[in-house]
C-alpha positions as a Markdown table, in Angstrom:
| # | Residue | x | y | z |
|---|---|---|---|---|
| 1 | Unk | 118.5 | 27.3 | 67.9 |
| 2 | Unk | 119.9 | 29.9 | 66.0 |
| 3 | Unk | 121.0 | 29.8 | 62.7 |
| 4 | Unk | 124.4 | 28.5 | 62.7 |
| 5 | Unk | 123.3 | 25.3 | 65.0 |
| 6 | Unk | 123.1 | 21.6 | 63.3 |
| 7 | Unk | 119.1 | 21.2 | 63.4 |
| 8 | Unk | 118.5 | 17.5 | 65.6 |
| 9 | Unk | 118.6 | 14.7 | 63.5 |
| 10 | Unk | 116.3 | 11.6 | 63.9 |
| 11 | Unk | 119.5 | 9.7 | 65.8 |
| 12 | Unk | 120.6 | 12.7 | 67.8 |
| 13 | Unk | 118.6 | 13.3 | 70.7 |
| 14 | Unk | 119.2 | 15.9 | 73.2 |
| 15 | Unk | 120.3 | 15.3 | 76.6 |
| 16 | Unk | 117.6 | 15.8 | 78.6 |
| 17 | Unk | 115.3 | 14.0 | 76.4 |
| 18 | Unk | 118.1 | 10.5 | 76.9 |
| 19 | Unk | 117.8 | 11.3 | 80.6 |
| 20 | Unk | 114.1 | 11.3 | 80.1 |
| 21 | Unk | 114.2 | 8.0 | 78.3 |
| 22 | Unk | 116.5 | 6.2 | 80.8 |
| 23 | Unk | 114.8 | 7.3 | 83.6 |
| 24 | Unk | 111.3 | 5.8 | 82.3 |
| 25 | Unk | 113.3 | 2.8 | 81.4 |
| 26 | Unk | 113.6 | 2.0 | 85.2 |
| 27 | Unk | 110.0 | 1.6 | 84.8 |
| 28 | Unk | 109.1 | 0.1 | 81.3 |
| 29 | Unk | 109.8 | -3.2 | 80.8 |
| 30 | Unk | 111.3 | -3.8 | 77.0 |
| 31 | Unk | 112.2 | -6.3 | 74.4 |
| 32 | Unk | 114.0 | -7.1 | 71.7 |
| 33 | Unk | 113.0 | -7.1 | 68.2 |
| 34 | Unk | 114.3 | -10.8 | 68.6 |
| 35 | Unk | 112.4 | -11.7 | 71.6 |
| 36 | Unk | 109.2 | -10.0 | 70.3 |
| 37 | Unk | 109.1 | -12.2 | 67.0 |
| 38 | Unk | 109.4 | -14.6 | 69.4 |
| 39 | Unk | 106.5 | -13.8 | 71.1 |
| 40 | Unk | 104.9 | -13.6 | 67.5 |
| 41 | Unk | 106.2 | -17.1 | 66.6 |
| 42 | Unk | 104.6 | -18.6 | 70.1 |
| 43 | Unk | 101.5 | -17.3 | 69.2 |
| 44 | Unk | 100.9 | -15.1 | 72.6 |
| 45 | Unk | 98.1 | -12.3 | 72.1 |
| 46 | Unk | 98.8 | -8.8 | 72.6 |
| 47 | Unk | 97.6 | -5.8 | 70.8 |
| 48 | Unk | 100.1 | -3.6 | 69.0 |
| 49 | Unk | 100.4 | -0.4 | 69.4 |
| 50 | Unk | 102.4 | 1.9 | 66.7 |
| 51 | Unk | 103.0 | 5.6 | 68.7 |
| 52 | Unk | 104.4 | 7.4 | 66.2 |
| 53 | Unk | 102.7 | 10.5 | 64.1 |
| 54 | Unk | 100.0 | 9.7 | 61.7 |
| 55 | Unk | 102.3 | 10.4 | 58.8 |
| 56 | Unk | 105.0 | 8.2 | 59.8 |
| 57 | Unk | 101.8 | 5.7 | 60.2 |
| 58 | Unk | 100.5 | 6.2 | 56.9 |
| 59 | Unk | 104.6 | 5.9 | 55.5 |
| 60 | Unk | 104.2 | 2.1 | 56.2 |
| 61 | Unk | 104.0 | -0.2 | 60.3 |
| 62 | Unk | 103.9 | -3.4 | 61.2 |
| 63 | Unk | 101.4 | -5.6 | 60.4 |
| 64 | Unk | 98.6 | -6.0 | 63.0 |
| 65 | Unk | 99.3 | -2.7 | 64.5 |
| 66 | Unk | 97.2 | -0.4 | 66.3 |
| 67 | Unk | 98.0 | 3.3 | 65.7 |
| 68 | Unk | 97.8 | 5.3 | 68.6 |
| 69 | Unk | 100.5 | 8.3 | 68.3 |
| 70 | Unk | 102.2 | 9.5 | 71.2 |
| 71 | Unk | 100.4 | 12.8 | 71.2 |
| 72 | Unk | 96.8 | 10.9 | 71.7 |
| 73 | Unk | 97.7 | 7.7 | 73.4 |
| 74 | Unk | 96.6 | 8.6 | 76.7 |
| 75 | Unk | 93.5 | 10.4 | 75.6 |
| 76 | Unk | 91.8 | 7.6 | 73.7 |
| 77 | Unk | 93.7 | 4.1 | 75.2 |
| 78 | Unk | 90.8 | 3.6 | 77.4 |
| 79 | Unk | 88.1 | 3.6 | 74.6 |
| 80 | Unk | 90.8 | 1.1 | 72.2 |
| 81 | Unk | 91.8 | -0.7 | 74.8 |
| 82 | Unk | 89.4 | -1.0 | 78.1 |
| 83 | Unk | 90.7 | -3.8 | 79.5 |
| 84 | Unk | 93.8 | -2.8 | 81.4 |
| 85 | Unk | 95.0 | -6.2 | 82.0 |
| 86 | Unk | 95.4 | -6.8 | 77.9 |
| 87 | Unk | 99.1 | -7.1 | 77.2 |
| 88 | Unk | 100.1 | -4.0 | 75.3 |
| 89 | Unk | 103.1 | -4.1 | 73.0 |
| 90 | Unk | 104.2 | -0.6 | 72.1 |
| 91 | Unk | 106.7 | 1.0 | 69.2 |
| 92 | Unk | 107.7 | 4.0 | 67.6 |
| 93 | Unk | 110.7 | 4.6 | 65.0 |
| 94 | Unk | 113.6 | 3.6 | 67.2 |
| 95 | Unk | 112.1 | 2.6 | 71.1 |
| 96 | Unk | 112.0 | 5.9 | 72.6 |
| 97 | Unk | 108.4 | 7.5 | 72.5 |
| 98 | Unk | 107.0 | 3.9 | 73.2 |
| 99 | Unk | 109.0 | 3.6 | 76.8 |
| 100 | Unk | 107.3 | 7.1 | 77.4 |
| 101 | Unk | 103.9 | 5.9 | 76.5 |
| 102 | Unk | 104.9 | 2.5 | 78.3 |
| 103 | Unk | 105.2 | 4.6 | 81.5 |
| 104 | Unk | 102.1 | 6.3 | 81.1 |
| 105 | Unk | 100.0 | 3.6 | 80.4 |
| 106 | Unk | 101.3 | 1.8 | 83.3 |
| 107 | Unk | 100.7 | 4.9 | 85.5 |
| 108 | Unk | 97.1 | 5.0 | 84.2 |
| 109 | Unk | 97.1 | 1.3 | 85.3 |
| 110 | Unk | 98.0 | -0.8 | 82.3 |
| 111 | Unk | 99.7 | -3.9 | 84.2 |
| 112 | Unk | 101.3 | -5.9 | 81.4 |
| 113 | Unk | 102.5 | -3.4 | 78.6 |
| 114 | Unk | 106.2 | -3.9 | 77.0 |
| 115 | Unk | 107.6 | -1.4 | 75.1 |
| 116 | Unk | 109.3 | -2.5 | 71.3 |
| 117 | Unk | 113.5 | -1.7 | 71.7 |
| 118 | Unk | 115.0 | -0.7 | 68.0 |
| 119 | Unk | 111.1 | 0.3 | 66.5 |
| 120 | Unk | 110.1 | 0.3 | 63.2 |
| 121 | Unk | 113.8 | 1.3 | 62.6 |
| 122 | Unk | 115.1 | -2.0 | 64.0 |
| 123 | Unk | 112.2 | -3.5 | 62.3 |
| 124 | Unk | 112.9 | -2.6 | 59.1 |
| 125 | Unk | 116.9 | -3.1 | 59.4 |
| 126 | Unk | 116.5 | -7.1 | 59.3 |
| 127 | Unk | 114.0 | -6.7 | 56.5 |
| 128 | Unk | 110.5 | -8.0 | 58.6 |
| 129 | Unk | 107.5 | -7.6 | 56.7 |
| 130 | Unk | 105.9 | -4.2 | 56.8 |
| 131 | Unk | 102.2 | -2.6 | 55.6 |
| 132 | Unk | 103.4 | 0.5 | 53.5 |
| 133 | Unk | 100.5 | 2.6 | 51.6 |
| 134 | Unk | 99.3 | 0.9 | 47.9 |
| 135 | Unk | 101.3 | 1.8 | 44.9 |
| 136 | Unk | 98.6 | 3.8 | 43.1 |
């Protein structure tokens, strides 16, 4: 980049990264932040798993969640999660690191993993309760 190019915002991504996404998205099964509360609201058991970086983490996730950033996932899933026929719901800030992680947990033999459309973006947009750090 040099210096007279925009920097990449968080809703900008480049073209080859979108490609990336849809491509994996072939793959990945996803759902909406609709359909996943109701999932929540049915009561079905999954563990979920927050893939973004520790600081975004420790900014505030969902409650319940599992943090497993995308940079580690695929080194330590098999000592969080051993089972690989536990149903795996995955997110990140707006549902595009999760459909990569999606993809490689299924390739390392995850069968029933679902990756979070809209994140802890589309999360927080309709106001669902969050964890955030303690007011000190």
């Amino acid at each position: 980049m040099t210096m007279t190019e925009t920097p990449v915002t968080a809703h900008a991504h480049n073209p080859g990264f979108l490609a990336l996404i849809e491509e994996a998205k072939t793959r990945v099964r996803t759902c909406s932040i609709e359909e996943f509360i109701a999932k929540l609201q049915a009561g079905e058991r999954f563990v979920l798993v927050d893939t973004r970086e520790e600081s975004e983490w420790a900014a505030g996730h969902l409650p319940s969640a599992h943090h497993l950033s995308k940079g580690i996932i695929e080194r330590d899933v098999e000592t969080a999660i051993p089972d690989k026929s536990t149903p795996i719901v995955t997110y990140c800030g707006g549902g595009f690191r999760s459909v990569l992680a999606s993809d490689n947990l299924q390739k390392m033999g995850y069968t029933n993993v679902i990756s979070l459309d809209g994140g802890w973006r589309g999360w927080n947009e309709r106001g669902l309760p969050v964890v955030t750090p303690e007011a000190k």
